[in-house]
N, C-alpha and C positions, 0 to 999 in steps of 0.2 A: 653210507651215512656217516657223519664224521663224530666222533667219540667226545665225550664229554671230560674234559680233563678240570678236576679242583682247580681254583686260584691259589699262588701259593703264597698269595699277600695277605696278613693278618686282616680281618675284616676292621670297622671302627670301633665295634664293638668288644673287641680284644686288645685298643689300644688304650693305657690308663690316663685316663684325665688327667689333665698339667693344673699343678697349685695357680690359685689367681695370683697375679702378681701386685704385692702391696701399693697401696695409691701413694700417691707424694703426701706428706703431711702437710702441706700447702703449694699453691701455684705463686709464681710471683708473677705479679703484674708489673712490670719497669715504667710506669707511668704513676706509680705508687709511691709515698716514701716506704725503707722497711723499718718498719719496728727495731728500737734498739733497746735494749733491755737494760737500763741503769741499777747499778749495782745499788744497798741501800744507803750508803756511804753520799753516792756520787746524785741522789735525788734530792739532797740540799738546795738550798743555792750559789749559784758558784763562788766558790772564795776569790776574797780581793786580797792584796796582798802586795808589798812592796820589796824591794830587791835594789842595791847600789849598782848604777852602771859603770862595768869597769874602765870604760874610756876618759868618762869625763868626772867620778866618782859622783855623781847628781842620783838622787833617788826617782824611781819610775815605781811608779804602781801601777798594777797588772789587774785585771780580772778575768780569771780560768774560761773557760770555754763549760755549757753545761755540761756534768758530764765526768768530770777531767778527774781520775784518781792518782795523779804523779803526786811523789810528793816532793815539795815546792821546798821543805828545811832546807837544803844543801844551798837553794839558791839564797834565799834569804839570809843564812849565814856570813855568806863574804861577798864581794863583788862581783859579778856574770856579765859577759859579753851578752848584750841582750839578742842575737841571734840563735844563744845557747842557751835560750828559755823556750822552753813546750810544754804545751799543755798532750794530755792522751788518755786514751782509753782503753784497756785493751778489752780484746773478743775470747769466746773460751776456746783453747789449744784442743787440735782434734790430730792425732799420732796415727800411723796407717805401715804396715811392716813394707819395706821397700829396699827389694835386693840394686846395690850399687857395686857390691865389691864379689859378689856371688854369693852371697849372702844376706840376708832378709837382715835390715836394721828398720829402728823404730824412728820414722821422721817424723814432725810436724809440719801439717800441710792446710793449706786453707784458713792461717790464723788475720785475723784481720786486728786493724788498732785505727781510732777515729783520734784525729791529731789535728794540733792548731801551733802553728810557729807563728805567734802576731810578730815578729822583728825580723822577720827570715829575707834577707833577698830577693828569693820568689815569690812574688805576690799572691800568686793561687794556694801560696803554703799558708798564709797570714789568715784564709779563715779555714773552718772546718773542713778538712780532707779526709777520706781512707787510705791505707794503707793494706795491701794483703802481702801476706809471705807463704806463695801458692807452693813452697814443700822448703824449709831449714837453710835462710840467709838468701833467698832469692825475690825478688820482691819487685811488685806491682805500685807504684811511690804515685803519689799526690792524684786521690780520683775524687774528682766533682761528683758531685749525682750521676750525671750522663753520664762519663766515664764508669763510678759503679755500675748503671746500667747496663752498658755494655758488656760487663766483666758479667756481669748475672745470668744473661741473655747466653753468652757464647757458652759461659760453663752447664746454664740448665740445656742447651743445645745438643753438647757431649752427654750430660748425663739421661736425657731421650734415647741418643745411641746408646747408652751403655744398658739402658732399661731393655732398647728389642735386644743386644745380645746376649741378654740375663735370659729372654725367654727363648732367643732360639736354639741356646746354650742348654735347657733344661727337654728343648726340640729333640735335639742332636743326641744328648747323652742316651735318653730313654731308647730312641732307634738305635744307637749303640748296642743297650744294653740287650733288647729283644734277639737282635744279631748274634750277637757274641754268646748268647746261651745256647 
């Protein structure tokens, strides 16, 4: 008669429950616009405002894009190439430690700025665009809606992946640790 030998796998009941993993503080739907959050400044109405063309010395008056917190003195002072007139907006700067040199330095990553060149040569710059600077002088230049879209989509994509490796990561360590005791 064959002998009954223990299992030598911890039952489930010996293994400790895994923290739940925080929900996103929202979903984005890309078929939505997003919420932009206007500073108190920039809930005005947009300023109008004149500025000399330096081509032809002729005055243009301009009205800002909603929004728009540049400040506009330097142009109005002298005369501007009017393709060197923008309006913008910026997003709040979010810093993440990030080794390049073998060494953890502090980048900005993810900063976004909502921009309006009305004189620009490229058309699609003349109305309101995004801008991202997805980590310090690197940049994601002139996104329509759709184009934000997309950026939304692919980055909440990665960050799904990054969410199961958060939990299989917290998987792994705990069977680590049972191990190694």
């Amino acid at each position: 008669m064959a002998k009954s030998v223990p299992n030598p796998v911890n039952s489930a009941d010996d293994v400790p429950a895994l923290p739940k993993l925080p929900k996103p503080l929202q979903s984005v739907d890309v078929d939505q616009p997003i919420p932009f959050k206007l500073t108190p400044a920039a809930e005005q109405l947009p300023r109008t405002w004149t500025f000399i063309n330096r081509y032809n010395d002729q005055p243009i008056t301009l009205t800002c894009m909603v929004g728009c917190t540049a400040n506009h003195d330097r142009d109005m002072e002298r005369a501007q190439y009017p393709e060197d007139i923008w309006c913008q907006t910026n997003g709040k700067d979010v810093m993440l430690p990030i080794n390049v040199t073998g060494t953890s330095e502090s980048y900005r990553v993810l900063r976004m700025t909502m921009n309006c060149i009305p004189f620009s040569s490229k058309m699609s710059e003349r109305l309101p665009h995004v801008t991202i600077e997805m980590i310090d002088d690197h940049w994601i230049d002139g996104l329509d809606p759709d184009g934000l879209a997309t950026v939304i989509s692919t980055l909440s994509s990665q960050l799904d992946r990054l969410r199961e490796a958060h939990a299989t990561l917290i998987d792994v360590r705990a069977e680590y640790r049972r191990h190694a005791a």
